[in-house]
N, C-alpha and C positions, 0 to 999 in steps of 0.2 A: 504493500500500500504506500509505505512511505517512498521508497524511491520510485513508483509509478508518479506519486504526487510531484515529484523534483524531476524526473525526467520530461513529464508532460508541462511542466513551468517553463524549463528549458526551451520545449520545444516551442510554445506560448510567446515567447517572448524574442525568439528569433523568426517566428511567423510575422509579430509584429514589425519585426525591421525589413524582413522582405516585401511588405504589404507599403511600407512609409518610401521606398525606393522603386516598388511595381514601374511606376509612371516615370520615372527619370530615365535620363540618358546621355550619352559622352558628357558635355563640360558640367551637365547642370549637375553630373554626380560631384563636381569640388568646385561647386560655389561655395564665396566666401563670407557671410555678410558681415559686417560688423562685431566682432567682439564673440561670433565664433568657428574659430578655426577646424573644428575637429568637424569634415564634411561627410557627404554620405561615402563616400569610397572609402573613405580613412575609416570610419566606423564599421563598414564590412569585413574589412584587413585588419580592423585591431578587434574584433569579436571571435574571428579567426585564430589570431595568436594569443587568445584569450583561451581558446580551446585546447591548443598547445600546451600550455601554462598549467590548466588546471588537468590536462592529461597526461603530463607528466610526474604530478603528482599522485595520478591512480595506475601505474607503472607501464604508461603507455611511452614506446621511444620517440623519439621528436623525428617530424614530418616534414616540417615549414622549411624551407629554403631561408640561408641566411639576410637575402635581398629581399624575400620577403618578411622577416623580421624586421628589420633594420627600417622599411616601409611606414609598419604597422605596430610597433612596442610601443610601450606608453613612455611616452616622454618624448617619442619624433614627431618630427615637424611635418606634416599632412603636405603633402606635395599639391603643384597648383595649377599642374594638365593632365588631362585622364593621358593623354600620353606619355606619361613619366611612373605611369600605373599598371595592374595587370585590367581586366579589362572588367565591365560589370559581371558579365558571362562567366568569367573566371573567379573574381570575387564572389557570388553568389555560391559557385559549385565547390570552393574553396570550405567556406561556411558551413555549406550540407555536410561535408566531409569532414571536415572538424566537430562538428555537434555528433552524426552519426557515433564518432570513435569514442567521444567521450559519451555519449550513453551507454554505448557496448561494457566501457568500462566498467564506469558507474553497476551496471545490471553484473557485472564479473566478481568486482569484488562485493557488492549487497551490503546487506545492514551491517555485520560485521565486521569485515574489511573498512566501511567507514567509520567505523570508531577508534579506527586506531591511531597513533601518535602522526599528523604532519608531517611526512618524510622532508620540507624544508623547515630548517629550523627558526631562519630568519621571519616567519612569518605567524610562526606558534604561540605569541603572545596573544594574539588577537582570531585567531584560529588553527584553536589548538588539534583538531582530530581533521583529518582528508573527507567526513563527511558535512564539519561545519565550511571547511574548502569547498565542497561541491557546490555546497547551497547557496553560499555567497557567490560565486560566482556564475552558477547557472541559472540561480535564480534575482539574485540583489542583481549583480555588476551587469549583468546581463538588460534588465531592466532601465537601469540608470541610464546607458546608453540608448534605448531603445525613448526613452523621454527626452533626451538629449538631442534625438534626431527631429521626433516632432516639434521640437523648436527650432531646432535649424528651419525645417522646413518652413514653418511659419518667415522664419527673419528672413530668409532669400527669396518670399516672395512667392512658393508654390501651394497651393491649395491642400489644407487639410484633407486626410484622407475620411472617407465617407463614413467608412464604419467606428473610424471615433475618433467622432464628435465634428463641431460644425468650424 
């Protein structure tokens, strides 16, 4: 039950970022407006390497290409032409691929495997077991962004999406 409930959040909440991007396309994926930088291309690449991140932590080996790190980790600077990007097509199927591995995970190791100690250490203060990790990030981090985007949207000027809200 419980990681059905976290896995279908996950899924929930990357529905919603593909649903806020549906209608875009080339540049308008990295428009910039005002005061926020982090555009839809960047937030597809860094929910990616967010998958990475947190599947490495349920003892999946890392996937991502280093240029595609380097793109998409938190703290880089969002690039400012789809062509300096992989493409939305690629970002999209990047995303499926990264959420897929980390559910599989997640359903691998189950309730017990997530109770166990953070295998990084640097992050154990604030979540201490791999299945307070999961949930903040499949479920919290995941989300944050995904609110994040529907403001973007808003400030560059494209039309809220239908199913939520006006």
């Amino acid at each position: 039950m419980l990681l059905d409930a976290v896995t279908a959040g996950f899924r929930r909440n990357h529905d919603f970022v593909r649903k806020l991007v549906a209608d875009l396309e080339g540049e308008n994926l990295v428009a910039s407006p005002p005061g926020l930088p982090s555009h839809a291309a960047w937030t597809l690449g860094h929910l990616t390497v967010s998958c990475q991140a947190i599947g490495e932590e349920l003892d999946l080996t890392h996937w991502l290409d280093t240029s595609f790190l380097s793109l998409f980790a938190t703290g880089s600077k969002p690039a400012r032409r789809m062509a300096d990007l992989p493409s939305k097509k690629e970002l999209l199927a990047a995303l499926a691929d990264g959420e897929a591995r980390v559910i599989a995970a997640v359903r691998k190791l189950g309730v017990d495997g997530l109770a166990r100690p953070l295998p990084d250490e640097r992050y154990r203060s604030f979540l201490p077991t791999s299945g307070h990790a999961v949930v903040y990030a499949c479920c919290g981090h995941a989300a944050v962004h995904g609110g994040m985007l529907a403001a973007w949207r808003r400030a560059a000027g494209f039309s809220a999406t239908p199913e939520f809200g006006p």
